[in-house]
Every structure is written in C-alpha cells, then in structure tokens.
N, C-alpha and C positions, 0 to 999 in steps of 0.2 A: 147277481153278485150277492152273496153271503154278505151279513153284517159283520162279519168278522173282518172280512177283504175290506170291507166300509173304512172298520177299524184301524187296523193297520195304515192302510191309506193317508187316511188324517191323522192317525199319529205320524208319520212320515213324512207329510207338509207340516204339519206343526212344524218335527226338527226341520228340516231346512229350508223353513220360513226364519227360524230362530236361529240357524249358520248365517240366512244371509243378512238379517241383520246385523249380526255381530260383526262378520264382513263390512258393512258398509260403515258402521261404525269404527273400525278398526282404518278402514280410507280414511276415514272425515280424520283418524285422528294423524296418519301416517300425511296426510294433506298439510292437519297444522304444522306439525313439525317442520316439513319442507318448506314450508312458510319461514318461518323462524330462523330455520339451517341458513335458505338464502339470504334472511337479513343477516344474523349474524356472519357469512362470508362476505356481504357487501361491507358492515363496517371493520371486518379486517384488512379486505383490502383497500378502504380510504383511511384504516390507521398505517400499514405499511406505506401508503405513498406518504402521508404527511413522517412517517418516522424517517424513510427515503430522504423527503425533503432536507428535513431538518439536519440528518447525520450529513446529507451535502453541503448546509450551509456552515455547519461546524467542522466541516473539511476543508471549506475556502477561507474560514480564517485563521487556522493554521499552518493552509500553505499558500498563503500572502507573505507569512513568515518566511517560512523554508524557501520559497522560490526569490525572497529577497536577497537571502544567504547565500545560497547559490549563483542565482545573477552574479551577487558583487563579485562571486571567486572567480567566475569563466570571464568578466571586464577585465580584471585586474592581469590573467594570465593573455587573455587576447583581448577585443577593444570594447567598444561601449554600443558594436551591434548587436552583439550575442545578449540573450536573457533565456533564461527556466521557467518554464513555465508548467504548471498542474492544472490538468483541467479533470473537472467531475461531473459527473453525470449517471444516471440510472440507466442501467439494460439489462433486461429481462427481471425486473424487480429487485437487481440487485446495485447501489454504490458502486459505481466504480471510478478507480484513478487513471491518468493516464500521465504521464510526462514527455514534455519534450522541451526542444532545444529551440531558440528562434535566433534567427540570423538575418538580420535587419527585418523584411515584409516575410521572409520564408521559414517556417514547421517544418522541424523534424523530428520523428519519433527518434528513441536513444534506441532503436532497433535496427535504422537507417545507414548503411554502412558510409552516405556520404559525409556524414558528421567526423569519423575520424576518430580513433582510440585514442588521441591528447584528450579531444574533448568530452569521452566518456571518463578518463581517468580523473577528472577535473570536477566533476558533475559526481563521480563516484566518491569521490577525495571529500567534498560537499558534504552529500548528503551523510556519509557516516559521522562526520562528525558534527550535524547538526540534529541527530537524531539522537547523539550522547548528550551535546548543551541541554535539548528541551528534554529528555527520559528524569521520571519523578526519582527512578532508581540509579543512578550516575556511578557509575564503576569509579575508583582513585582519577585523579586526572593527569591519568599518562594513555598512552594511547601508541598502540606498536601495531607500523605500517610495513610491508613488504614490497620496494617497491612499486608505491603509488599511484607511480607518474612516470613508470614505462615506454608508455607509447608517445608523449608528451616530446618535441622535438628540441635540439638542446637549445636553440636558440630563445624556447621560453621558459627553460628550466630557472633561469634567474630571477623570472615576473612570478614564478608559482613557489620560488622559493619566498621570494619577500611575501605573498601569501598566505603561506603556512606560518612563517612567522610573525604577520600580522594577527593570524588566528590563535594564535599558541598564545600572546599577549592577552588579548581582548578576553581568552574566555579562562585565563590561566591555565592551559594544556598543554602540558609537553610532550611532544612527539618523539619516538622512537622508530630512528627510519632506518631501516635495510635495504640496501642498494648499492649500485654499482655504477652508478653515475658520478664521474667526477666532479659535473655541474653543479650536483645538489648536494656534493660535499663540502665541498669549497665557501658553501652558505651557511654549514651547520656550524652552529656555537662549540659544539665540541665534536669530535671525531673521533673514534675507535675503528682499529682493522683487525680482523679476528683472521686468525692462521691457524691450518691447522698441522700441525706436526707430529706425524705417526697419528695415534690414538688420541692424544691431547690437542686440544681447543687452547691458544694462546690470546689474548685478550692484549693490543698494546692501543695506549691513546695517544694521537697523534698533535701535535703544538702547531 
C-alpha cells in the first residue's frame, strides 16, 4: 500500500471518527431534552388535573345554587320528591356537567323520555331564568317566554303559575308570556289578545 492510500485512509477515519462524535454528542444532547420534554409533560399534566380539580369544585358551588332554584320550582309545580341535581366530573381530561332529575331514591337524565315534557318545561323555565339572576351582564328585567309550559298538564298550570310569579317577585322580573293556555291566563296580572285582521296586528287588553 502506497503512503498516499496510508493517507487518505487516516484522513478518512479521522472524519468519521469526528462524525461520530458529533453524533454521540448530538444523542447525549437529543437525550437531555427528552429528559426535560417528559418532565415538563408530567407537570402539565399534574397542572391540568389539579386545574380539572379545581374548575370542578368551583362548578359545585355554583350549582348548589342552581340546582336549589331549580329544586324549589319542580316542588312547588309537583311535590317535594322531585330535586335537580348537577353532577361533575372529569372524562377524558376534560370537566364535564351532567344534569338530572331525581324522583324520590330514582336518576333521570333530562334526556330520559320517562320524566315527561311538564318536567322538562319546568326545569327548562328554571334554568333560563336563573342563568339571567346570576349573568354579570343582566339584559332589562323583562324576559319574553313562548309558551313555556306547553307540555306541563292543566291541572298544574295553576302551581307553575304561582311560581312564576313567585319568581317575577323575588327577583323583580317580569315575564312576558305567549300562550294559548287558558290556565295560565287566567293567573296573569294583565292580559292582551292579539288578532289579526287582514294585514294588521290588533292589540286589545282584556279586564
């Protein structure tokens, strides 16, 4: 072999004796990081469970509230087995709510068709307007309902009117309700029947 071939040779281990260095240095460094990487994902996700936690326990005392409000409306329309209740909980790393209805020892989701459109309407009637009392930003306090309390049977139209207008009191809101129920006309403090004639809307209030 030629000293030249010698040459070549050892310069040629030189460089990639000095690639793989660089190489192994470039592990050791691609190592720390992944070191690092996994702590800082480990205390992301022991900040998300404890921020999980927390946004859960500032959910349940808020709806300790809500679900008091509610309660009292579905007592006062039906009796003092029914309650609201909100339960919270984390899945899949996310908060989540759930609502339901309970009836004395038994859970219903408001998804459950045995619970009955009274007792959605009721529940529904509830929450919208307990979501205006606690909002930082409260629209005037009047509040226009469409037939409410639809599915609601007439026999309790009376208990869900005194209701509403225990709520209308209590939180000074006055409701504006369209409907077709005789029941829950016959409770309102004033009355209007709107007619319409040809093109025109007739507005008359009834004594």
């Amino acid at each position: 072999m030629k000293l030249s071939d010698l040459k070549k040779f050892d310069d040629f281990l030189c460089s990639k004796t000095a690639e793989i260095k660089i190489l192994k240095d470039n592990i050791g460094n691609l190592e720390l990081k992944l070191v690092e990487l996994k702590s800082y994902v480990s205390h992301l996700n022991e900040s998300l469970i404890v921020m999980n936690a927390v946004g859960v326990m500032n959910a349940d005392e808020s709806n300790n509230v809500i679900g008091e409000i509610v309660t009292e409306a579905l007592q006062a329309v039906y009796d003092s087995s029914y309650s609201f209740v909100i339960e919270n909980d984390v899945q899949r790393n996310q908060p989540e709510t759930n609502f339901y209805v309970k009836i004395g020892d038994k859970k219903y989701s408001l998804r459950n068709e045995e619970l009955g459109g009274g007792v959605i309407d009721i529940v529904s009637f509830a929450l919208r307007v307990t979501a205006w009392a606690i909002s930082n930003n409260r629209s005037d306090n009047v509040m226009l309902l469409d037939e409410p309390i639809k599915n609601l049977d007439s026999t309790r139209i009376p208990r869900a009117g005194e209701m509403i207008k225990k709520l209308s009191s209590d939180l000074g809101l006055q409701f504006l309700i369209v409907t077709h129920s005789d029941e829950l006309m016959n409770i309102a403090d004033s009355m209007f029947i709107v007619k319409k004639v040809g093109q025109t809307s007739i507005v008359e209030k009834v004594q």
